[in-house]
KEZA-731775 format. One record per atom (N, C-alpha, C, O): atom name; residue number from 1; z, x, y; residue in one letter. Coordinates in nm, 4 decimals, always signed. Layout:
// residues N
SITE; atom; n; c3; c1; c2; res
SITE; CA; NUM; Z; X; Y; a
...
//
This chain:
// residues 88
SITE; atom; n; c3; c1; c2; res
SITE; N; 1; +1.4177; +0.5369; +0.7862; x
SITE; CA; 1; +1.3191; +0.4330; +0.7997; x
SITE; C; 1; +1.3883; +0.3055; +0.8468; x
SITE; O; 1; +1.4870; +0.2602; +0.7888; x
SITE; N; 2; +1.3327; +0.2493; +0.9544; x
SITE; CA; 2; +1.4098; +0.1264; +0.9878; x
SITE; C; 2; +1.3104; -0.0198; +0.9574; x
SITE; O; 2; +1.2016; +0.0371; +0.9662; x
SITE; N; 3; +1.2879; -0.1094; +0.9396; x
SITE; CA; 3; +1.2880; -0.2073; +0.8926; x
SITE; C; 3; +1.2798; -0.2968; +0.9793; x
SITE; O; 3; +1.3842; -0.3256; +1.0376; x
SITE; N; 4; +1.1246; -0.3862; +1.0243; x
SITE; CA; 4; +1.1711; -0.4843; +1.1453; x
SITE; C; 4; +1.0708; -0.6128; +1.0979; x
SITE; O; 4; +0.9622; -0.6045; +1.0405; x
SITE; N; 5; +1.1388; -0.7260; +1.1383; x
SITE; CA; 5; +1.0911; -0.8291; +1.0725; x
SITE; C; 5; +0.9359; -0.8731; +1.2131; x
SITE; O; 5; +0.9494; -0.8738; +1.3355; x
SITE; N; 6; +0.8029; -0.9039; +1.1311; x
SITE; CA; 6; +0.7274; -0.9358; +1.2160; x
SITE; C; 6; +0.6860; -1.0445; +1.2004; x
SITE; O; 6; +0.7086; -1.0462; +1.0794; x
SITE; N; 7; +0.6293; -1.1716; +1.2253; x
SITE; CA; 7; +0.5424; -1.2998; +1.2637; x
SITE; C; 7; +0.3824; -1.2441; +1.2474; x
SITE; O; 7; +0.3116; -1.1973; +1.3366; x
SITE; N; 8; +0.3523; -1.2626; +1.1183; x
SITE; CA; 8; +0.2116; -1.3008; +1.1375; x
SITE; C; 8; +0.1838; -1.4288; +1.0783; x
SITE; O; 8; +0.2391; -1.4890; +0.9863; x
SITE; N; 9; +0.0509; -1.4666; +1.1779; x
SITE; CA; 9; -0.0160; -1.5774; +1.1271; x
SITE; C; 9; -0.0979; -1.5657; +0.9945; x
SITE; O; 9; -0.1856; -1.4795; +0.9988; x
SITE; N; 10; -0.0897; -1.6159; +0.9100; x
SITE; CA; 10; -0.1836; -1.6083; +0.7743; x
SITE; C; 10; -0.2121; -1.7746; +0.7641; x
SITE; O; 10; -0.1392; -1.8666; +0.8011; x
SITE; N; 11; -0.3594; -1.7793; +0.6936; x
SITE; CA; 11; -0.3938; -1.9067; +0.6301; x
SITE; C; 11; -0.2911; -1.9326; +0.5274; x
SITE; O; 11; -0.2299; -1.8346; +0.4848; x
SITE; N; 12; -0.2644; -2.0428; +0.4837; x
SITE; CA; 12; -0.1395; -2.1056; +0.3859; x
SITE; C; 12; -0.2159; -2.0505; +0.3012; x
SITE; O; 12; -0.1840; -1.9401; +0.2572; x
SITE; N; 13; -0.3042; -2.0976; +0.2692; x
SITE; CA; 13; -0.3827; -2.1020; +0.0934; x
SITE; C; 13; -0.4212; -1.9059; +0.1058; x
SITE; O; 13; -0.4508; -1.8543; -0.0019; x
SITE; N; 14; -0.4199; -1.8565; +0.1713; x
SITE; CA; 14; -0.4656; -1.7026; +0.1290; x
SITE; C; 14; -0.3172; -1.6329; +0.1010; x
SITE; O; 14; -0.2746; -1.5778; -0.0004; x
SITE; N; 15; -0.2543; -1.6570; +0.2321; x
SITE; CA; 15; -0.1072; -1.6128; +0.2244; x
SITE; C; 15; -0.0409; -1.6199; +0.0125; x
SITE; O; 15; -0.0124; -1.5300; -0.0666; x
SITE; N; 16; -0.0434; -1.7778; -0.0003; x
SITE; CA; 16; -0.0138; -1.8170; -0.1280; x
SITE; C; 16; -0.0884; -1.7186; -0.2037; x
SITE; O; 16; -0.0248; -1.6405; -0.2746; x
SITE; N; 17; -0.2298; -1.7110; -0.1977; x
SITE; CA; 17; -0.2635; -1.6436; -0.3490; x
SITE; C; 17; -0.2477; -1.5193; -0.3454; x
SITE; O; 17; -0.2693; -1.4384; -0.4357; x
SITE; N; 18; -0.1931; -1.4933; -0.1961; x
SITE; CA; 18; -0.2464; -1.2735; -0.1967; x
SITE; C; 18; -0.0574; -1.2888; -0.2427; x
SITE; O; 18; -0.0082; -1.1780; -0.2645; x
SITE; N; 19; +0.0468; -1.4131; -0.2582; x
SITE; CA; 19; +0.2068; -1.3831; -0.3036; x
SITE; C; 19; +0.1646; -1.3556; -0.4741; x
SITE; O; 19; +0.2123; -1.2778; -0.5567; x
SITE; N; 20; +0.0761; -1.4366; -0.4814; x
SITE; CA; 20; +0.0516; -1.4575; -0.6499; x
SITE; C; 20; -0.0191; -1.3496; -0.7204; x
SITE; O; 20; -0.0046; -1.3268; -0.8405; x
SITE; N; 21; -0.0955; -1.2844; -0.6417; x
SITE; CA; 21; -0.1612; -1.1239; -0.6648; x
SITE; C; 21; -0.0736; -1.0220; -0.6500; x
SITE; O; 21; -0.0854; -0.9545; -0.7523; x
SITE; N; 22; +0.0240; -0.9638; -0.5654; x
SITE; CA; 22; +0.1230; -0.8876; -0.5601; x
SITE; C; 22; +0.2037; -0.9447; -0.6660; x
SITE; O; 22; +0.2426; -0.8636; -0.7501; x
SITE; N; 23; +0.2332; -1.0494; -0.6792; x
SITE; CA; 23; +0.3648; -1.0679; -0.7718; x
SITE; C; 23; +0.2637; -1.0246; -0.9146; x
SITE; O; 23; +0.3461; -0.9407; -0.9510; x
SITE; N; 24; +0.1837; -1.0171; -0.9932; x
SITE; CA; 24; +0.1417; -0.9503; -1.0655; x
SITE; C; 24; +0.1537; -0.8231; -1.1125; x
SITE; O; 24; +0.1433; -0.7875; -1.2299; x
SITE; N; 25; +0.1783; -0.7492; -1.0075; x
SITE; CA; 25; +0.2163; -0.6027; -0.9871; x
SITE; C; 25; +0.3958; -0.5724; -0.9461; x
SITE; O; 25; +0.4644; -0.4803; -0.9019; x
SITE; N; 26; +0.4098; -0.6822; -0.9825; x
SITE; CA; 26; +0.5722; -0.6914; -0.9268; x
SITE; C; 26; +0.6108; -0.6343; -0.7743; x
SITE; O; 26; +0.7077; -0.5620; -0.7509; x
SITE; N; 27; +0.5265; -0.6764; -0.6880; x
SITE; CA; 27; +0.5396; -0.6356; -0.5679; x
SITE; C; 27; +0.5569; -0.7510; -0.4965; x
SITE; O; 27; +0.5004; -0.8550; -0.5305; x
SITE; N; 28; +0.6509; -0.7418; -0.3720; x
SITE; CA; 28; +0.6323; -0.8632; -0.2762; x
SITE; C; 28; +0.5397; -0.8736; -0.2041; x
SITE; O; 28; +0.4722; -0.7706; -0.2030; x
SITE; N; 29; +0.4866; -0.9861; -0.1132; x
SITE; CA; 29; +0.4219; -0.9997; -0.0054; x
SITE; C; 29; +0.4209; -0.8430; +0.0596; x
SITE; O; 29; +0.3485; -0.7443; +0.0467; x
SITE; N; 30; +0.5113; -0.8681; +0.1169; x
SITE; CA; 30; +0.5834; -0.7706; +0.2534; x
SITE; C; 30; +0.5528; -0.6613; +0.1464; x
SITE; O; 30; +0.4367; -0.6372; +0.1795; x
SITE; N; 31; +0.5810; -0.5664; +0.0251; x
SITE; CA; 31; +0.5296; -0.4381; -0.0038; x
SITE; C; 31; +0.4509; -0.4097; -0.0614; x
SITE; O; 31; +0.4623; -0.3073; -0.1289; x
SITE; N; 32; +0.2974; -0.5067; -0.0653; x
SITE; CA; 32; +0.1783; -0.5388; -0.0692; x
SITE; C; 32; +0.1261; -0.4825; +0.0325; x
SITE; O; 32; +0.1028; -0.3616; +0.0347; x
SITE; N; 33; +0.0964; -0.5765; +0.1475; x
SITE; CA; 33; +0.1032; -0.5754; +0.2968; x
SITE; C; 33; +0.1162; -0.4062; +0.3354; x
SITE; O; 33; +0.0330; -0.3270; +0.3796; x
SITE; N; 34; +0.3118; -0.3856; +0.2831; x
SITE; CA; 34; +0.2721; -0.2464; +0.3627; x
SITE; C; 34; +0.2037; -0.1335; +0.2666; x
SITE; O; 34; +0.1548; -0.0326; +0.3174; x
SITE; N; 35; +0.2027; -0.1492; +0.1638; x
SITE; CA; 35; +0.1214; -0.0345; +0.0763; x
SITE; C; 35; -0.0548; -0.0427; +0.1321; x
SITE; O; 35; -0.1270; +0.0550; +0.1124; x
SITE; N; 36; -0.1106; -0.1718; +0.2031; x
SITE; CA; 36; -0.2478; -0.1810; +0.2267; x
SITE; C; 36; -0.2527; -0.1063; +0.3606; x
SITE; O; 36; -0.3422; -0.0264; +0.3883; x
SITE; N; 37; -0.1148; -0.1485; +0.4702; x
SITE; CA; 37; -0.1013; -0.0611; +0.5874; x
SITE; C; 37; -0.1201; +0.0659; +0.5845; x
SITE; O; 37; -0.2158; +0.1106; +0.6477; x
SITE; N; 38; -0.0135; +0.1765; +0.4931; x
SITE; CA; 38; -0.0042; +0.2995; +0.4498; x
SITE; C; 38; -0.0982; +0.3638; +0.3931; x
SITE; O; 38; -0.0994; +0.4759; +0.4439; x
SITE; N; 39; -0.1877; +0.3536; +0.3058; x
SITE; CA; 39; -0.3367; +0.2946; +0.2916; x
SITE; C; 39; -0.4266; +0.3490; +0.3837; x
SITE; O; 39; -0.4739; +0.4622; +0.3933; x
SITE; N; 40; -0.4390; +0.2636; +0.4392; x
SITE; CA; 40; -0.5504; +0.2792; +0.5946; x
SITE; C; 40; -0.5036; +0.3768; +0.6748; x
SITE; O; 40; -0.5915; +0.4455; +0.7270; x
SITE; N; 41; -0.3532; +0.4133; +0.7093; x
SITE; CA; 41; -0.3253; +0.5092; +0.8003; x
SITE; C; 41; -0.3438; +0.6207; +0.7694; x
SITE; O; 41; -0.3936; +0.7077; +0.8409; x
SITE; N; 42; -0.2882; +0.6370; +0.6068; x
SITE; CA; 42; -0.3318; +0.7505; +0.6004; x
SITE; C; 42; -0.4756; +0.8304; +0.5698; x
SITE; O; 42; -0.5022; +0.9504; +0.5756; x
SITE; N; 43; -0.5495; +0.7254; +0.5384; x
SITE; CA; 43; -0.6860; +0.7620; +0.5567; x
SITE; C; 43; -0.7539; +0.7302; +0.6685; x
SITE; O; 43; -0.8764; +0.7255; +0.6574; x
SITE; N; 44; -0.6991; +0.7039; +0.7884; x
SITE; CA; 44; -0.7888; +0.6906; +0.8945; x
SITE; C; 44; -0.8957; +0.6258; +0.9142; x
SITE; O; 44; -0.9746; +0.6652; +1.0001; x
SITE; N; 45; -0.9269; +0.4864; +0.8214; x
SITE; CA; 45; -1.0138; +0.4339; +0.7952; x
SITE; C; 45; -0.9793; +0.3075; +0.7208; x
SITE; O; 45; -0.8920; +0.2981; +0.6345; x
SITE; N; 46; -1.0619; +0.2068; +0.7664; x
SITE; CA; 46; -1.0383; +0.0642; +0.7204; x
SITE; C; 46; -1.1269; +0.1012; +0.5274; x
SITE; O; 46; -1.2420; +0.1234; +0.4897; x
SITE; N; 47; -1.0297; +0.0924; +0.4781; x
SITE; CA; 47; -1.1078; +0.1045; +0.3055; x
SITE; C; 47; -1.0639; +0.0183; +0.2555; x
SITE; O; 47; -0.9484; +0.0458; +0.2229; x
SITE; N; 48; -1.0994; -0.1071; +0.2200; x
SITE; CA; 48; -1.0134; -0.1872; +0.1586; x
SITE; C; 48; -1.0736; -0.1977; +0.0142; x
SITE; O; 48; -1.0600; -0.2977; -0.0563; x
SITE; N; 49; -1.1465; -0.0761; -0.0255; x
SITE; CA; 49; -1.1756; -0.0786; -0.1812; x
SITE; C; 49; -1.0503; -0.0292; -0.2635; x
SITE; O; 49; -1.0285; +0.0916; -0.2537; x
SITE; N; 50; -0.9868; -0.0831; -0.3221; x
SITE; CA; 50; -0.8681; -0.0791; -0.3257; x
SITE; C; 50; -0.8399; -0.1137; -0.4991; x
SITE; O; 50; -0.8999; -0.2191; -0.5203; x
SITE; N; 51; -0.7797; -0.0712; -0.6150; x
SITE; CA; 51; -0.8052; -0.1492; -0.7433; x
SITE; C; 51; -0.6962; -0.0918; -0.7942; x
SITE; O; 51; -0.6828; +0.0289; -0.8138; x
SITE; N; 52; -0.6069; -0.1873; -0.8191; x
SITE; CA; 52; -0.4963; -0.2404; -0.8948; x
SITE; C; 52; -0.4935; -0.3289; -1.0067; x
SITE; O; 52; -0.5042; -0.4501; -0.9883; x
SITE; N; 53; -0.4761; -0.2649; -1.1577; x
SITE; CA; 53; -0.5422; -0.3689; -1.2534; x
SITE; C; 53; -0.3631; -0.4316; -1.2836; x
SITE; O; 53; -0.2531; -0.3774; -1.2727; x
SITE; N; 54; -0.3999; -0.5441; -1.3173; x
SITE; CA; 54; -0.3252; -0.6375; -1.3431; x
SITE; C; 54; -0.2559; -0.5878; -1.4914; x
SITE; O; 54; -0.3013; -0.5258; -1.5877; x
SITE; N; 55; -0.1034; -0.6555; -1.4553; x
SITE; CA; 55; -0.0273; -0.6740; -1.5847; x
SITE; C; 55; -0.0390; -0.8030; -1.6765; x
SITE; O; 55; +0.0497; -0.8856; -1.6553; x
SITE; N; 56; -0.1333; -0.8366; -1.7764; x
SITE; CA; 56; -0.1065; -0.9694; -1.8075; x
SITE; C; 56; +0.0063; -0.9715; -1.9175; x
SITE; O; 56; +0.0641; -0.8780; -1.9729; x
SITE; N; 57; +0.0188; -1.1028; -1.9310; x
SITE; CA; 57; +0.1553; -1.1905; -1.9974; x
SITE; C; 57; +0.1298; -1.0981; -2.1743; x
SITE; O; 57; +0.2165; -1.0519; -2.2484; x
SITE; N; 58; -0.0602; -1.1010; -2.1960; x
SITE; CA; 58; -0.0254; -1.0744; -2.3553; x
SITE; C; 58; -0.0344; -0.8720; -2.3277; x
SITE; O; 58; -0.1244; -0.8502; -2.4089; x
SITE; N; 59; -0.0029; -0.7453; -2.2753; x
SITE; CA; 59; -0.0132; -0.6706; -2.2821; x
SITE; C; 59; +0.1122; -0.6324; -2.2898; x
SITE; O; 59; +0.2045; -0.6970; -2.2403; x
SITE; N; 60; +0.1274; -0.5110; -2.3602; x
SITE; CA; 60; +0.2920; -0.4601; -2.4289; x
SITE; C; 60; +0.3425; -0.4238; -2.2665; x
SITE; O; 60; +0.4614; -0.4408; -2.2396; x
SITE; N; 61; +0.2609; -0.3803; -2.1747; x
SITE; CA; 61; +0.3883; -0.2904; -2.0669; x
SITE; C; 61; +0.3751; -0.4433; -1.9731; x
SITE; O; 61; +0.3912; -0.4225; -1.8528; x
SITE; N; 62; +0.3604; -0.5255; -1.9931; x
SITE; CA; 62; +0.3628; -0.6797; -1.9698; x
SITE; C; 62; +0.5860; -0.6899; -1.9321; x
SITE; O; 62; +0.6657; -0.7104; -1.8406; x
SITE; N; 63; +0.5822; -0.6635; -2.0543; x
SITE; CA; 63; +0.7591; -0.6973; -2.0459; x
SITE; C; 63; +0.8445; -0.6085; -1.9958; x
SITE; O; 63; +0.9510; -0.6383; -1.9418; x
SITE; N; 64; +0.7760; -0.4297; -2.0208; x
SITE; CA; 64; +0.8445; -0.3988; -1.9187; x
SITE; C; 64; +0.8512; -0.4226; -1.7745; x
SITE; O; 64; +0.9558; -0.4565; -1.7191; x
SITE; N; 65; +0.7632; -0.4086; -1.7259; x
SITE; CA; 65; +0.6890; -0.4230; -1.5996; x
SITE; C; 65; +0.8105; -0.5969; -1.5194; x
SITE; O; 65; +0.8827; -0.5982; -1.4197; x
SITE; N; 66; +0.7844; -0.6938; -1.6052; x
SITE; CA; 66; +0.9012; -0.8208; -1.5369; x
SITE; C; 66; +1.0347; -0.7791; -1.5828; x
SITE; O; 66; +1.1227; -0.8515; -1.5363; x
SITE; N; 67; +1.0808; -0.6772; -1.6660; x
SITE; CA; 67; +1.2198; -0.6738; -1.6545; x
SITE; C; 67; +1.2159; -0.5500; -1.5576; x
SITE; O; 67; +1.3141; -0.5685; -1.4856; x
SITE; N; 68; +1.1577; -0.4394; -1.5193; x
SITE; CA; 68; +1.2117; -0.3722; -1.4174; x
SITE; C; 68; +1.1831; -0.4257; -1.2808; x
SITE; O; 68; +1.2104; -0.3627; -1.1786; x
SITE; N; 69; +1.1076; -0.5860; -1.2826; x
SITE; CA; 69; +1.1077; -0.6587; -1.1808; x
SITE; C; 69; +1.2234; -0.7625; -1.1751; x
SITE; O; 69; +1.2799; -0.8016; -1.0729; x
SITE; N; 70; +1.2425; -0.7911; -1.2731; x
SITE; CA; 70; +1.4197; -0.8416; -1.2791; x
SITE; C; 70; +1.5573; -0.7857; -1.2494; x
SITE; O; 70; +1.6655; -0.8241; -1.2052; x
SITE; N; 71; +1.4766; -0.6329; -1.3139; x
SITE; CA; 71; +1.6070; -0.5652; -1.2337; x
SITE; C; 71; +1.6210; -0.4920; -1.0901; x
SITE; O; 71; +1.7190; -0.4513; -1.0276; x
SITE; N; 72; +1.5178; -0.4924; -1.0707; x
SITE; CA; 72; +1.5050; -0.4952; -0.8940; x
SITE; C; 72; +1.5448; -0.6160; -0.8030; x
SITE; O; 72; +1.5905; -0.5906; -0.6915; x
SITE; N; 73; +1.5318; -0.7331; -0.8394; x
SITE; CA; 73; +1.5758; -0.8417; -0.7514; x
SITE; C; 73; +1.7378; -0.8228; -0.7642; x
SITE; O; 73; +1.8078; -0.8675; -0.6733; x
SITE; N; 74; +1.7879; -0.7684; -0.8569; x
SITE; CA; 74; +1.9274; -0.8195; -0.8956; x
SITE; C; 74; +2.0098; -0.6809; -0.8341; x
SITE; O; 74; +2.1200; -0.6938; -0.7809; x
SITE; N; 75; +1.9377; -0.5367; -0.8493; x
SITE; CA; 75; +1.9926; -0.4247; -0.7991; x
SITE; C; 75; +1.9029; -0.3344; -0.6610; x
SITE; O; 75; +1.8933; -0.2176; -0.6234; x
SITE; N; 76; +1.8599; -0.4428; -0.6270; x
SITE; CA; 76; +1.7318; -0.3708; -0.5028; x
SITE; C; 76; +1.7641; -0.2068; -0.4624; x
SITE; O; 76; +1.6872; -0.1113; -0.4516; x
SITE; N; 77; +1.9284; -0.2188; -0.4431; x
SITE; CA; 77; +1.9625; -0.0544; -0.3531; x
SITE; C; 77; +1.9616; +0.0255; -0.4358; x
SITE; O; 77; +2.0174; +0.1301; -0.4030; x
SITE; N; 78; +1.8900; +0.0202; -0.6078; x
SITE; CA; 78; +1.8435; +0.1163; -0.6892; x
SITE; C; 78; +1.7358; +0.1606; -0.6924; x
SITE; O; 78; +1.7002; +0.2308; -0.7871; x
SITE; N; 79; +1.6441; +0.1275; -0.5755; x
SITE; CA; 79; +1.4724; +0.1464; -0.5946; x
SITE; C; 79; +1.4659; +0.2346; -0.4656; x
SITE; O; 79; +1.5461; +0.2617; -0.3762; x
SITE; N; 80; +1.3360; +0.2678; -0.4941; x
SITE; CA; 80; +1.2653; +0.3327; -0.3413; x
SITE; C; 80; +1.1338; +0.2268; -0.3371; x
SITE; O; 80; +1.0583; +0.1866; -0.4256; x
SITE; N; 81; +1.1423; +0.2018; -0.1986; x
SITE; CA; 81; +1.0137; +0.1445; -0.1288; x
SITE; C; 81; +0.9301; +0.2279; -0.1261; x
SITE; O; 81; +0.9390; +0.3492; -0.1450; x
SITE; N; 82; +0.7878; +0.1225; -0.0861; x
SITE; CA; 82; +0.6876; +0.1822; -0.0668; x
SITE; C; 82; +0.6982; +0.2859; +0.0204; x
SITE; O; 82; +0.6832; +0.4071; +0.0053; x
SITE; N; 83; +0.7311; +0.2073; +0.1300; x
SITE; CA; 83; +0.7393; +0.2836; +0.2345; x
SITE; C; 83; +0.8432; +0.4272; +0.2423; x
SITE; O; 83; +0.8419; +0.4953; +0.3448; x
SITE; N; 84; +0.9162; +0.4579; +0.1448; x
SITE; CA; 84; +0.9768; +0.5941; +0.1276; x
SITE; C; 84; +0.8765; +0.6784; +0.0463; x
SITE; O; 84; +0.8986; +0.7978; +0.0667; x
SITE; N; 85; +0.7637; +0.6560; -0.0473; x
SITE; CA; 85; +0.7021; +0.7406; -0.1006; x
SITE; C; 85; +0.6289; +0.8114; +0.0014; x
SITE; O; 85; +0.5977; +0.7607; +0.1091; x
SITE; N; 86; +0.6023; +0.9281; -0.0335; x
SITE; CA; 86; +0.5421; +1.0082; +0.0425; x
SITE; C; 86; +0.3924; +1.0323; -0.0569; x
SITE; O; 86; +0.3871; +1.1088; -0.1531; x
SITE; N; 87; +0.2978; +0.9622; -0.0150; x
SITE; CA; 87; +0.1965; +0.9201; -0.0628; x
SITE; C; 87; +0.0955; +1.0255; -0.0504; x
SITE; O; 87; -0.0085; +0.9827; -0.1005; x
SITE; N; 88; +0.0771; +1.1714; +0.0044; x
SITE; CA; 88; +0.0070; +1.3226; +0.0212; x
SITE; C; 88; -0.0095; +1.3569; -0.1090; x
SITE; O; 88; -0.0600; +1.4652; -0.1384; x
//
């Protein structure tokens, strides 16, 4: 899988809250983005019904969930991307 940096235009204020919605799920922008891409391709169809329930601050898998997001920023080449799951 190769990896290429692209330029899109986004509104500031949507861009910001769709960082603040992925980061909920401990996901970045960019593997947000491509999990919604991967998504659509593989269903051949624009579906954007889509439901991801949130981790909040008072739920027990709350703490796991930011420390295996802590330990991903700090050891990234221990994870698989989205984009390596094979989503079939």
């Amino acid at each position: 899988m190769t990896k290429v940096r692209t330029n899109v235009y986004l509104d500031k204020h949507l861009k910001d809250q769709a960082k603040d919605f992925f980061k909920q799920y401990g996901l970045s922008l960019s593997d947000g983005l491509n999990l919604l891409l991967k998504k659509t391709l593989n269903k051949r169809k624009l579906d954007l019904d889509t439901e991801i329930e949130p981790i909040l601050p008072e739920e027990p898998d709350y703490k796991i969930a930011k420390n295996a997001y802590e330990n991903y920023k700090k050891h990234p080449e221990d994870y698989v991307s989205f984009e390596e799951i094979n989503w079939d």
